[in-house]
N, C-alpha and C positions, 0 to 999 in steps of 0.2 A: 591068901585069897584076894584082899585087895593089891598085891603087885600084878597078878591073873590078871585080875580085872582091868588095872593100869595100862596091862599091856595089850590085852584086847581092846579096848576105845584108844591107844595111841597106835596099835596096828588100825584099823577103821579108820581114824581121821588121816591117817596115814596114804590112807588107800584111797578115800576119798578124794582126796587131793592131786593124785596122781592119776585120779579116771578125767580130774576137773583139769590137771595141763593136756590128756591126750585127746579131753573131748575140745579146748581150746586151738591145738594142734589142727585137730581133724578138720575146724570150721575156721580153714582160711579164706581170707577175702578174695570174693567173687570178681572176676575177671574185669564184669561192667565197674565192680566199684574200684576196683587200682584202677581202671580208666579215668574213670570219673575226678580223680585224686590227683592226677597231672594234673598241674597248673596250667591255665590256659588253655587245657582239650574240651571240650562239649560234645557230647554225645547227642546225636541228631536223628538217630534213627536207631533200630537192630532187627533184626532177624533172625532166622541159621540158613545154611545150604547145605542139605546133608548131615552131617555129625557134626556139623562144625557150625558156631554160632558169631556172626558178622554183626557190623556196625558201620553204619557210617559218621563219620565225626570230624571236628573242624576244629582246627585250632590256630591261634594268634598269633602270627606271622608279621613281623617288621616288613615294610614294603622298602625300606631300605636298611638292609643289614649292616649298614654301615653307623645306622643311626637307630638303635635298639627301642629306642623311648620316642621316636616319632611315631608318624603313620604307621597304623597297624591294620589290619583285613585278617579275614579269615580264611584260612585255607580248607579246601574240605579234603579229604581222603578217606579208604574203606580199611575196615581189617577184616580180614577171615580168620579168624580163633580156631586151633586144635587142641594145642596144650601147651603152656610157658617152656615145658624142658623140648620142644622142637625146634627145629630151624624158623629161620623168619627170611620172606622170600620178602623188599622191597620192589615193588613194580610199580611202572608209571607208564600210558601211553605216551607220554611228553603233549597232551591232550585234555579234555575233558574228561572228567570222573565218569565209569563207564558209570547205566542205572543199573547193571548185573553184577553181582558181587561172586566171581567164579576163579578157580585157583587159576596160575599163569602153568606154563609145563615144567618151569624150576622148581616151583611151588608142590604138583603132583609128583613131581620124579623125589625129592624127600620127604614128601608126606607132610609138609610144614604148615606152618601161618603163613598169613601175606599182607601186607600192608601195599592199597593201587593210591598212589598218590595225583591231585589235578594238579596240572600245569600252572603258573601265576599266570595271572591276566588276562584264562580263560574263565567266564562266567560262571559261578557268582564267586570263584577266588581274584579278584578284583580289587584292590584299593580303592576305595575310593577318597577325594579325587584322586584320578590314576596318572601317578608319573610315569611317562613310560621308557623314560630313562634308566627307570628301574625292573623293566625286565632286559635283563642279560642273563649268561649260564653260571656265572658268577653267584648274584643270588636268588636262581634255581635251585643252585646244589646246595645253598644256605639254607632255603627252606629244608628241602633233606635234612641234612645235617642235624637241625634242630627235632626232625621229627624221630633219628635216631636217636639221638641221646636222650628224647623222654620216653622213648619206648623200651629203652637197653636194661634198663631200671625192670622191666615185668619178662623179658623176653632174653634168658640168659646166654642162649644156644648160640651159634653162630648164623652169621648174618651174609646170606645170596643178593644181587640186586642184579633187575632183569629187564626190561622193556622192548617194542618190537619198530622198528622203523625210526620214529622222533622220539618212541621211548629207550630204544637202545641207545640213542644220540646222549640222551638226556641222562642215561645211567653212568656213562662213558666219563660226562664230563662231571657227573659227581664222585666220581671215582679219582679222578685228577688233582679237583681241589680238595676232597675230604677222603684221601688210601687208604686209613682204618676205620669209614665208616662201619664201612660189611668187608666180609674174607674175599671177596668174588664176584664176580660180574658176565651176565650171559647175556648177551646183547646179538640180538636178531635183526639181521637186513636194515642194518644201521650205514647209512653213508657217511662217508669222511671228505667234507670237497676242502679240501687242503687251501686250494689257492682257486677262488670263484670263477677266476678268467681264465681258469685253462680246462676247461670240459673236454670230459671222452665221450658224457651219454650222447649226441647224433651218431658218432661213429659207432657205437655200441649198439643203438638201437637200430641203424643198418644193416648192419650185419648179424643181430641177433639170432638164436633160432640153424632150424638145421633144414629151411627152405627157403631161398632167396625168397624165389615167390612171392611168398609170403608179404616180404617187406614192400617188393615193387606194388604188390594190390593194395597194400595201405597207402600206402604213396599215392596211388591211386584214387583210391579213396579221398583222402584229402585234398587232391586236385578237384572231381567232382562235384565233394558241394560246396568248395569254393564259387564254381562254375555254374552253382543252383544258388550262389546266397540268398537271394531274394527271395526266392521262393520257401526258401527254409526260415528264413528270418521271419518270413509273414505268418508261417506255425507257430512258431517261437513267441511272436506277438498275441497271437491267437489264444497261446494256452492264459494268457497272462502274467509271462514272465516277465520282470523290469532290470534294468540293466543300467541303471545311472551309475554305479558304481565303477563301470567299465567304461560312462559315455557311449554308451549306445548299444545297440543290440551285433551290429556288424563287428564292432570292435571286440567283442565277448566272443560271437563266432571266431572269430580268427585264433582268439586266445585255444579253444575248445578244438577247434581241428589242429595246430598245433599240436595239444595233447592228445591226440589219437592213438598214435602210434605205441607212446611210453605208456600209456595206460594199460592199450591193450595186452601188453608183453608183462605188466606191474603184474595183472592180477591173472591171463588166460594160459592156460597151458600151449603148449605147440600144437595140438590135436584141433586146437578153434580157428587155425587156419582156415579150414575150409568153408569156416562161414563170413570170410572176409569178400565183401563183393566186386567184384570184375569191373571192366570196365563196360559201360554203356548201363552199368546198372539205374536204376530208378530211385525216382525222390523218394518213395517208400521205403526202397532197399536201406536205402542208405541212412534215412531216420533210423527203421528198428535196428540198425549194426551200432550204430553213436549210439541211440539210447540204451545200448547193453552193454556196451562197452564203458560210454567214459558217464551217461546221463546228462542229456539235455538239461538240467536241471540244476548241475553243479554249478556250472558257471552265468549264475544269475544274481542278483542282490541277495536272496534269500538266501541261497548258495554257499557263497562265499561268505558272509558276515562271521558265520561261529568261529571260523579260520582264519580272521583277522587276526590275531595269536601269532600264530604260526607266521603268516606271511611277514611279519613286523620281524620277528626272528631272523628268519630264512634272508633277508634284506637287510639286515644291521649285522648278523655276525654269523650264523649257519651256513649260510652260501646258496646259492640254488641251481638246477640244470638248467643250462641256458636251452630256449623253445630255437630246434631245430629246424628252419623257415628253408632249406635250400632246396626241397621238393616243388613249394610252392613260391616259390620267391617271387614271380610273375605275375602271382595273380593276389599279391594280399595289398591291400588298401592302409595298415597302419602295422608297417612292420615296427617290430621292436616293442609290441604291446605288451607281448605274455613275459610282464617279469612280476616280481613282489610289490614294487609303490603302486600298481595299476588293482591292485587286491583290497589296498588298505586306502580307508578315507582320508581323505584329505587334510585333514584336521589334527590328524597325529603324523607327527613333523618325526622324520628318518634322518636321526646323528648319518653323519658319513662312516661307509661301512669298513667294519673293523676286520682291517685283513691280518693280525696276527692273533685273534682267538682261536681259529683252527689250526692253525699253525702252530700254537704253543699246543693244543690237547693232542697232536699229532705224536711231537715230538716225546707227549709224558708215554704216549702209550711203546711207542719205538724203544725209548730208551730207561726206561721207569717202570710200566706197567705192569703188572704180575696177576696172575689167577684169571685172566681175561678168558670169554670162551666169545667168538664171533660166527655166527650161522648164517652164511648168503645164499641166497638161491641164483645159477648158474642163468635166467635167463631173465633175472627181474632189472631195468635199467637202475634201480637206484645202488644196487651191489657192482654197476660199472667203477665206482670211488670207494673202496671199502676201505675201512682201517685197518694196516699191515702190521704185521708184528715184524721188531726189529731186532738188534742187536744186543739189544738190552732187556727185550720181553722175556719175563721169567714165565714158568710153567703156566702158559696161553695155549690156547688154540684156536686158529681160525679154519674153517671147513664150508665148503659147497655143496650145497644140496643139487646131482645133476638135472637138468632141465626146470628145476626150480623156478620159483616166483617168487612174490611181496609175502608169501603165505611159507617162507620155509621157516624151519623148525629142526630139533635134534630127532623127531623121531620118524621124519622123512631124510635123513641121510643112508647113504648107503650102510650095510652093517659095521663093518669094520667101524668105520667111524662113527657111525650112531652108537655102539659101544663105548668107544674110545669117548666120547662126550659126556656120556651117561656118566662115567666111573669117572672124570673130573670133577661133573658137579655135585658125586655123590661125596666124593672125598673133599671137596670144600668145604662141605657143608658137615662131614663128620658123621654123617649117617652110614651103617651097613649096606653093604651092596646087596642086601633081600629085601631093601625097599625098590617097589616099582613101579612104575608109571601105572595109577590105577584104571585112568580114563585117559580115551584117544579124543582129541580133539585140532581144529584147527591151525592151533599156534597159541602164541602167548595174547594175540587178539583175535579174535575173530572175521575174517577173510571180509564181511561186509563191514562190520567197523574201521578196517582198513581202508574197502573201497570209498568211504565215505569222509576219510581224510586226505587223499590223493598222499601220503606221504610217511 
């Protein structure tokens, strides 16, 4: 009777013990709190979108990775939460932190997380004081870097990195200096200018398109309100836009007709041809064509400042299109204006610009590079310079979206190859080919997010 007994209360505490690891089990730690648990992350905000429950969050970044224990700042970036055993998509506009926290198309095509990380030394990820020696792609991809390795720790699956234009730039070249970040990298309407001094986009945006026409009326255009400046300039004053950043308000003009052309083709399909106006058109015409096109508005003080970033970049080691002047060569008053120092203030002093940074990511992607997927649209100038895969590229793909834009993506390609894209990034990422793209949408940014960065 009492062994009975013995063995009922050592079965019970027996059992009890074993409900107490599965009920331990059961209450793993909640997502916020392993976040919370990186050292140096801060949780700044959260949400959900959908099933899925987001954050945005900042974490302590060396302003020189060289120098771990100097200057630090905080970087922000967002996550989108589904569940630790998914893929993890790292996405960046090469920009500012969007304020919408929504998956990229790599991110929907395996059902995953995402991690959109800001750019350095666009606001408030900023050192301060800001050396700005210290933004290069270098430690760009350092920041990365760091933000994988504290996130590899919650997020075991494999690892996509994606971005669209200066994000796809920007994934490329963390790809380069850190190759086991992530498995893969899908990089959308990402330019390569190899060597800055030898441009194809004027020739490119000449010819673009499958109607001369077309191109001669812009040309046109551009001649005109050259041929009105003053009278457009005195709107331009009217509205209250300022322009010291440019030296004046004519000197901005120049820069903005300039950009006519390449803008229009960036973001307008071929079909918006026919609202490009003729010649003998009117100072109205030709206001409401610029202001839908490229916006009055862009190239003002107000304008331009957030994209100080960018242009510091684009002028020290990215490269930029050189503004194709031979339409109006005759009639511009400061040629040679639309380049990068004329964007950024004064006051931040441009190292001389480094012509083997692209030249070495050229060369990892040619002869090094692996899992790469590259998506250009066939009629956007900034895919005139794209990155080739070479001799060395292992299982890449690069593909053209026909009559494409700034806005292409894998699920505007033709089928054949919009399959063929799919089933790469699905097998990068190690998911089954019955996940599928849930929601259609614009791209990995959004077509006006785009419009609002010129690049």
């Amino acid at each position: 009777m009492n062994r009975l007994v013995r063995s009922l209360l050592a079965f019970g505490l027996a059992s009890t013990q074993v409900m107490g690891v599965a009920s331990v089990a059961s209450a793993a730690p909640d997502i916020k709190d392993r976040i919370a648990a990186i050292p140096g992350v801060r949780i700044i905000s959260e949400g959900t979108s959908g099933t899925a429950r987001t954050f945005v969050l900042g974490m302590q970044q060396p302003a020189d990775h060289r120098k771990p224990r100097g200057v630090r700042f905080e970087q922000r970036f967002s996550l989108l939460h589904k569940a630790e055993t998914k893929p993890m998509v790292l996405h960046t506009s090469g920009y500012h932190l969007s304020g919408t926290i929504s998956a990229s198309e790599p991110a929907r095509l395996v059902d995953g997380n995402q991690i959109s990380v800001e750019q350095r030394f666009f606001t408030p990820s900023r050192p301060s004081p800001a050396d700005w020696d210290d933004l290069n792609i270098w430690q760009a991809a350092s920041d990365h870097h760091r933000i994988v390795a504290a996130f590899k720790k919650i997020y075991g699956a494999r690892w996509l990195s994606t971005g669209a234009s200066k994000g796809g730039m920007t994934s490329v070249y963390h790809r380069r200096f850190f190759p086991r970040d992530v498995d893969a990298t899908i990089a959308y309407v990402a330019p390569n200018d190899v060597v800055n001094d030898r441009d194809v986009y004027g020739e490119f945006i000449r010819n673009v398109g499958n109607d001369p026409t077309c191109n001669r009326r812009l040309e046109g255009v551009q001649r005109q309100i050259l041929q009105h400046r003053d009278a457009i300039v005195s709107r331009l004053e009217a509205k209250g836009y300022t322009y010291k950043q440019f030296g004046g308000a004519h000197r901005a003009l120049e820069v903005l007709v300039l950009d006519t052309p390449f803008t229009f083709w960036q973001y307008g399909p071929q079909d918006q041809c026919v609202l490009v106006p003729g010649s003998g058109a009117s100072v109205d015409d030709l206001w409401t064509f610029v202001d839908k096109t490229v916006g009055w508005d862009f190239y003002t003080d107000a304008g331009v400042a957030p994209y100080e970033t960018y242009y510091y970049q684009a002028g020290t080691q990215l490269g930029w299109p050189e503004a194709d002047e031979s339409a109006v060569r005759d009639l511009l008053r400061h040629p040679g204006v639309s380049v990068p120092r004329t964007m950024v203030p004064a006051s931040i002093e441009f190292p001389r610009f480094d012509r083997h940074a692209m030249k070495d990511i050229d060369r990892w992607v040619r002869h090094q590079g692996s899992r790469l997927l590259f998506v250009n649209g066939q009629n956007d100038p900034w895919s005139a310079e794209p990155f080739r895969l070479g001799p060395g590229t292992r299982d890449s793909l690069s593909l053209v979206v026909p009559g494409g834009n700034h806005g292409a993506n894998i699920a505007k390609l033709p089928e054949r190859e919009r399959a063929a894209a799919t089933a790469a990034v699905l097998r990068w990422a190690g998911v089954s080919a019955s996940v599928a793209l849930s929601d259609a949408d614009e791209g990995p940014d959004s077509l006006d997010a785009l419009r609002a960065r010129r690049g």
